[in-house]
Kinemage of the C-alpha trace (Angstrom):
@kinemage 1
@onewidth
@group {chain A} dominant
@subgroup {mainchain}
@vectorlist {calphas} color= white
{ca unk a 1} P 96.132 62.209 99.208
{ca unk a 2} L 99.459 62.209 100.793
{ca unk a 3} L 102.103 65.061 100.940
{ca unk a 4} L 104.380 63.472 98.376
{ca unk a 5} L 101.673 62.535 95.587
{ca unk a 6} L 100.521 66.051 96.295
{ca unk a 7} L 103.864 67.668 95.570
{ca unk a 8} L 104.430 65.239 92.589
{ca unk a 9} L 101.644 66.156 90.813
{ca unk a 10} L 102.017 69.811 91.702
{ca unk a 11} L 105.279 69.495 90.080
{ca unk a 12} L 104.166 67.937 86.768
{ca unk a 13} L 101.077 70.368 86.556
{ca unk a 14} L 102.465 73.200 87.245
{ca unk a 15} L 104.978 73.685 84.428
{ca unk a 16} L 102.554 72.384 82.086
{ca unk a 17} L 100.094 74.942 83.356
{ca unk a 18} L 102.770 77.546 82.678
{ca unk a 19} L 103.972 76.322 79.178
{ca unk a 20} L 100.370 76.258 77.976
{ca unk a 21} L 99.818 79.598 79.020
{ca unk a 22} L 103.079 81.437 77.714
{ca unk a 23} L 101.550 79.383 74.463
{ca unk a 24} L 98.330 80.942 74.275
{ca unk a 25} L 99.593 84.566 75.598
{ca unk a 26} L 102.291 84.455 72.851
{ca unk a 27} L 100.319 83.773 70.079
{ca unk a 28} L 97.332 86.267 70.904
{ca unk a 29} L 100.438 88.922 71.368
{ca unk a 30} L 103.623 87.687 70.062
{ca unk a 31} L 106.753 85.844 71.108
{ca unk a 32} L 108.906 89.233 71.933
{ca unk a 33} L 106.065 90.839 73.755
{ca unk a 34} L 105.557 88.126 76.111
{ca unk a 35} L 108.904 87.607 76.958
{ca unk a 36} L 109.128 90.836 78.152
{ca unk a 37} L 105.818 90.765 79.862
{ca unk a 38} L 107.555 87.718 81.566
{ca unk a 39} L 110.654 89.656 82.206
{ca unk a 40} L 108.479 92.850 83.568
{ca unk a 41} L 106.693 90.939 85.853
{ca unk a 42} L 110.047 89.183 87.620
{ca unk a 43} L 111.472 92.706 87.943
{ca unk a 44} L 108.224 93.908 89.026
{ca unk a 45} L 107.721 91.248 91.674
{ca unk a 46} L 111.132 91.631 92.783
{ca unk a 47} L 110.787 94.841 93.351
{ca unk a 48} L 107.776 95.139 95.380
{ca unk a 49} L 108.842 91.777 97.571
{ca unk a 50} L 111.899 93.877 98.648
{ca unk a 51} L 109.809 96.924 99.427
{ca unk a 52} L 107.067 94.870 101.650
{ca unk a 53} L 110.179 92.986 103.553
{ca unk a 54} L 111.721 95.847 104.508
{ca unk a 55} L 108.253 96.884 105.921
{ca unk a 56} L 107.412 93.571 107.335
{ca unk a 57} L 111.096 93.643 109.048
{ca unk a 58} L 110.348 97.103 110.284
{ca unk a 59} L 107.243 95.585 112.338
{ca unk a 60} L 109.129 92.632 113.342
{ca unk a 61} L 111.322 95.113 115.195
{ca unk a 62} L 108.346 97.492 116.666
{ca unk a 63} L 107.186 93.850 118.084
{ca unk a 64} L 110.596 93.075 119.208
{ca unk a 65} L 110.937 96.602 120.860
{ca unk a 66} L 107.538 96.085 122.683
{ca unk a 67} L 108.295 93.254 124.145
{ca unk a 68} L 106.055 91.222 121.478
{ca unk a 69} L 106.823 87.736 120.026
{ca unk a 70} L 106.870 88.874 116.216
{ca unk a 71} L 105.631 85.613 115.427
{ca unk a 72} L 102.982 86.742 112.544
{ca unk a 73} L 105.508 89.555 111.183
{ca unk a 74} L 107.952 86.311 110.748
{ca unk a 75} L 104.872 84.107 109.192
{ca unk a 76} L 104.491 87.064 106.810
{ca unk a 77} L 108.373 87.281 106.012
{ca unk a 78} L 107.993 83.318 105.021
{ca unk a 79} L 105.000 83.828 102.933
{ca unk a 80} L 106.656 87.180 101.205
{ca unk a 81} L 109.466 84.638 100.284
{ca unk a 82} L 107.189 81.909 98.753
{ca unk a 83} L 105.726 85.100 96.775
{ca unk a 84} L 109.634 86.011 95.933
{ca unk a 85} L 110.051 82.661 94.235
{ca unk a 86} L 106.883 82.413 92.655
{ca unk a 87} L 107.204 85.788 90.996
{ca unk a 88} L 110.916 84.723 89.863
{ca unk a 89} L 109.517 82.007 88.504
{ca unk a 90} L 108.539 82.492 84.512
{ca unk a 91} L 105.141 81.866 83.789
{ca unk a 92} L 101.659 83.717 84.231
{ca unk a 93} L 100.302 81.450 86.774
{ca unk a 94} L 103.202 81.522 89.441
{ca unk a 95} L 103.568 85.296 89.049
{ca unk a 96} L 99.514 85.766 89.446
{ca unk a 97} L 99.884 83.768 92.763
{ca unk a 98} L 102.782 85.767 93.875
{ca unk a 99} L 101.423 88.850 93.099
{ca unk a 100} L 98.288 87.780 95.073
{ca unk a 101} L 100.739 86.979 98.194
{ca unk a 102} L 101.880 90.791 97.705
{ca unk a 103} L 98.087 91.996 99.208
{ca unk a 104} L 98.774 92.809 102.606
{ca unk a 105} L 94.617 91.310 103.173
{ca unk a 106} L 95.292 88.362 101.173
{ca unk a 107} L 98.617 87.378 102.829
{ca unk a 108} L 96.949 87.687 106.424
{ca unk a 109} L 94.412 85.793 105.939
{ca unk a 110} L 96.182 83.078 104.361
{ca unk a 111} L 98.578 82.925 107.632
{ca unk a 112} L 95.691 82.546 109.923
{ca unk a 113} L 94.026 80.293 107.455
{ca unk a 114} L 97.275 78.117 108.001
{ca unk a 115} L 97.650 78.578 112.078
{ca unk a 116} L 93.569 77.495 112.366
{ca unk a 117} L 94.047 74.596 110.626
{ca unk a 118} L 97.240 74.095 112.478
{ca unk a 119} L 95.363 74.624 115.714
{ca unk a 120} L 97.391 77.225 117.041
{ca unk a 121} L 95.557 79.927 119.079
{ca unk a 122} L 96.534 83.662 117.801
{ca unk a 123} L 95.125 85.549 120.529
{ca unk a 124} L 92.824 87.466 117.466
{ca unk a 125} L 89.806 84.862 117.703
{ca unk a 126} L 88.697 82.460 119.912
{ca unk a 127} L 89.393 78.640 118.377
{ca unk a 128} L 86.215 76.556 118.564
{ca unk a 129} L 86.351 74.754 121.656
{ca unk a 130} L 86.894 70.974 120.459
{ca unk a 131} L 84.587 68.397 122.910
{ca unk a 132} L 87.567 65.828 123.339
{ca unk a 133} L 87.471 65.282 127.447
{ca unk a 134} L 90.419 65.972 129.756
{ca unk a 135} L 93.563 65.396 128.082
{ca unk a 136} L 96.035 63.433 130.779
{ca unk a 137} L 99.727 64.083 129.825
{ca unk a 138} L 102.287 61.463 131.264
{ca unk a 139} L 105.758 62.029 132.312
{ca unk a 140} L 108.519 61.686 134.833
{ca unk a 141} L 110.092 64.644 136.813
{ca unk a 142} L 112.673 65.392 139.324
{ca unk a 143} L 114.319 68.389 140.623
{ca unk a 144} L 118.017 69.274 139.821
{ca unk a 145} L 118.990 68.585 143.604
{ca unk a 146} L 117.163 65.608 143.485
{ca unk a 147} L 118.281 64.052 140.522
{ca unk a 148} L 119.080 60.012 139.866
């Protein structure tokens, strides 16, 4: 399935998703009730997404003071703001995912999920090594003094 038909459906699913749930949680509770549950949770979210950036900037600048490439700390800022929006978002279903970005264990894992599928070595693990042969790279070079 390609990137766009992926995004298209998510787009059609996931308000639908939401509608039928603010549905079924308003009638079991009520119409007023759940609009404030909606409300609480946005506040909530918002709240607590401030809180753990300030944190996560607070290690991005231990890292930078180290000497350290603060390039998790930043992954970690990106996913925080995916879990801003989601929790902004009304509905049950966006604000359970962006509360479940808020877990500090959650929110690693899904980052190195992401870099291992990306292939991007972390330094925490050993990758796999992949049996692919010597890999030949190509190219032209010249030195400045040297230069066409």
């Amino acid at each position: 399935m390609g990137l766009f038909r992926f995004l298209l459906l998510l787009l059609l699913l996931v308000p639908v998703l939401e509608i039928y749930l603010l549905i079924k949680v308003g009638g079991v509770i009520g119409a007023l009730p759940t609009v404030f549950l909606v409300v609480f949770t946005a506040v909530l979210g918002a709240l607590l997404v401030r809180a753990q950036g300030f944190a996560t900037l607070g290690r991005v600048r231990e890292a930078l003071a180290r000497g350290e490439v603060p390039a998790l700390q930043m992954l970690e800022g990106m996913v925080l703001l995916v879990s801003g929006v989601l929790l902004l978002t009304p509905g049950f279903f966006t604000d359970t995912l962006g509360f479940l970005c808020l877990v500090p264990a959650i929110r690693q894992r899904l980052i190195m999920g992401f870099l291992k599928r990306a292939g991007v070595v972390t330094g925490q693990k050993p990758a796999p090594a992949k049996d692919e042969g010597p890999r030949t790279l190509e190219g032209e070079y010249w030195r400045n003094d040297e230069r066409r």
